[in-house]
C-alpha positions as CSV (number, residue, x, y, z in Angstrom):
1,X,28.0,5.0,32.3
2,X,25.9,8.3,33.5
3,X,22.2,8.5,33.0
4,X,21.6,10.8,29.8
5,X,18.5,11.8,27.7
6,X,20.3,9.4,25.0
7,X,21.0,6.6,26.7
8,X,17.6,6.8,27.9
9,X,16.4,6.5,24.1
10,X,18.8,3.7,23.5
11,X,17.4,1.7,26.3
12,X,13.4,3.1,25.8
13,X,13.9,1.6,21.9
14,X,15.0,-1.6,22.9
15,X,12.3,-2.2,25.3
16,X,10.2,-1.2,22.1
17,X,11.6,-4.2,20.3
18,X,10.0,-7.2,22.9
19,X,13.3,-7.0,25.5
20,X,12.9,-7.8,28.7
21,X,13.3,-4.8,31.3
22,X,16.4,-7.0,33.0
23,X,18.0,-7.5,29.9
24,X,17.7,-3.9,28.4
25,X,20.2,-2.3,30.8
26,X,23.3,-4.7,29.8
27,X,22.2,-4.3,26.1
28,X,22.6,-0.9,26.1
29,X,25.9,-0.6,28.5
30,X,24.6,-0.6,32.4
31,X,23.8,-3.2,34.8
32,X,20.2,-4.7,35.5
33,X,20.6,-3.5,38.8
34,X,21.7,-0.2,37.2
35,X,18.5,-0.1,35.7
36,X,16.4,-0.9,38.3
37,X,18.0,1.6,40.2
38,X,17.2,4.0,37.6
39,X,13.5,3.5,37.0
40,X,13.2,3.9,41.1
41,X,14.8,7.2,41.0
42,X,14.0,9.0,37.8
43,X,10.4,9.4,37.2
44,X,10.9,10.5,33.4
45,X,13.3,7.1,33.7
46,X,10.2,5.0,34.8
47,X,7.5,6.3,32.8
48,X,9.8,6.5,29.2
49,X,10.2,2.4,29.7
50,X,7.0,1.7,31.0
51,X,5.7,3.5,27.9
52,X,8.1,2.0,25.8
53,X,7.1,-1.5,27.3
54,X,3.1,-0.3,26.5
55,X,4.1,0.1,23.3
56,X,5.7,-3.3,22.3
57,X,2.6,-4.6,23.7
58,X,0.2,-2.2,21.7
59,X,2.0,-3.7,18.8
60,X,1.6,-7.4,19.5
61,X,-2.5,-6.6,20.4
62,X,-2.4,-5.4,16.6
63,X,-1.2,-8.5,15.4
64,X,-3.7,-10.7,17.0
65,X,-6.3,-7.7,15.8
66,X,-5.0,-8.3,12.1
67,X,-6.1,-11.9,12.6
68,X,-8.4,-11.9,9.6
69,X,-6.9,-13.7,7.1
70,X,-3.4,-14.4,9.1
71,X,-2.6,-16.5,12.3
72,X,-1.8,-14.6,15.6
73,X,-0.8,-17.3,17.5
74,X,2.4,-16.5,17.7
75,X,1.4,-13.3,19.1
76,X,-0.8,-14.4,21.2
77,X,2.1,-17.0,22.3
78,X,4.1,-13.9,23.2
79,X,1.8,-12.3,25.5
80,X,0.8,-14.8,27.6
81,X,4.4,-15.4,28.3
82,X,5.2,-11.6,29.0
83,X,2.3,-11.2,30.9
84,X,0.6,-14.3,32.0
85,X,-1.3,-12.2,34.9
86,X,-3.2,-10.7,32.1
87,X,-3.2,-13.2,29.4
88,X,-3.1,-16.7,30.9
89,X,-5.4,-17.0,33.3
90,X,-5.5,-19.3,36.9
91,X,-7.5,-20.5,39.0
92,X,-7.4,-20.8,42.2
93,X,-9.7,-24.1,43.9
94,X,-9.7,-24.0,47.7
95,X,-11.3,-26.3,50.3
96,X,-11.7,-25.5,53.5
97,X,-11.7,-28.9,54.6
98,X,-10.1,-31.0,51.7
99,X,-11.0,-34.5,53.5
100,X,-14.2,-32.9,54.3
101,X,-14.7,-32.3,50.4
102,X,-13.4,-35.2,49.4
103,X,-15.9,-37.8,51.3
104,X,-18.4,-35.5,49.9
105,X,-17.5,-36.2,46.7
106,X,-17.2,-40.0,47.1
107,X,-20.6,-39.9,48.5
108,X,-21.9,-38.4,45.5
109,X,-20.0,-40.8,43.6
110,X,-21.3,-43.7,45.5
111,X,-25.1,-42.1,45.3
112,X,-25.3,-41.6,48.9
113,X,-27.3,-38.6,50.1
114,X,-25.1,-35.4,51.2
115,X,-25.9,-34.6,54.8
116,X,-27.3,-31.2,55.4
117,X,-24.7,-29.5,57.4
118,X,-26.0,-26.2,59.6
């Protein structure tokens, strides 16, 4: 299939429905890799799905915003899945000496003084 204006529709409304960028393409008659090829080299490509992507999302935002009255949580669900980077937050603990922390933290446990270290 060649890139056109209407498949680009097809595949733009699709992503407005929730699916998934790598499922979009064989739902409307290309390849993922087709697709991703696509969105690399067509600008008006990348930035129809991207906005069709924003969109879903500016849809499932107004869901959680109706709240009053109704339960988002399934909407809420959603986009911490799709986007966890943005909606399910990490966090990151570090040491840089783990046994180092560790004894420190038994120490405290135990009610033993932490040595001042310089």
């Amino acid at each position: 299939m060649k890139y056109s204006s209407e498949l680009l529709l097809k595949i733009c409304s699709t992503l407005e429905t929730g699916t998934q960028e790598k499922d979009a393409g064989p739902l409307c008659g290309i390849s993922e890799r087709t697709y991703f090829y696509w969105k690399n080299k067509y600008s008006e490509f990348k930035s129809k799905t991207e906005l069709s992507i924003l969109k879903h999302k500016q849809k499932l935002i107004h869901y959680i915003n109706l709240g009053a009255g109704k339960d988002p949580k399934i909407a809420l669900e959603i986009l911490k899945i799709r986007w966890p980077h943005e909606w399910n937050p990490t966090f990151n603990i570090s040491f840089i000496d783990p046994e180092a922390e560790l004894k420190k933290t038994l120490d405290i446990l135990k009610g033993v003084e932490p040595k001042n270290e310089l």
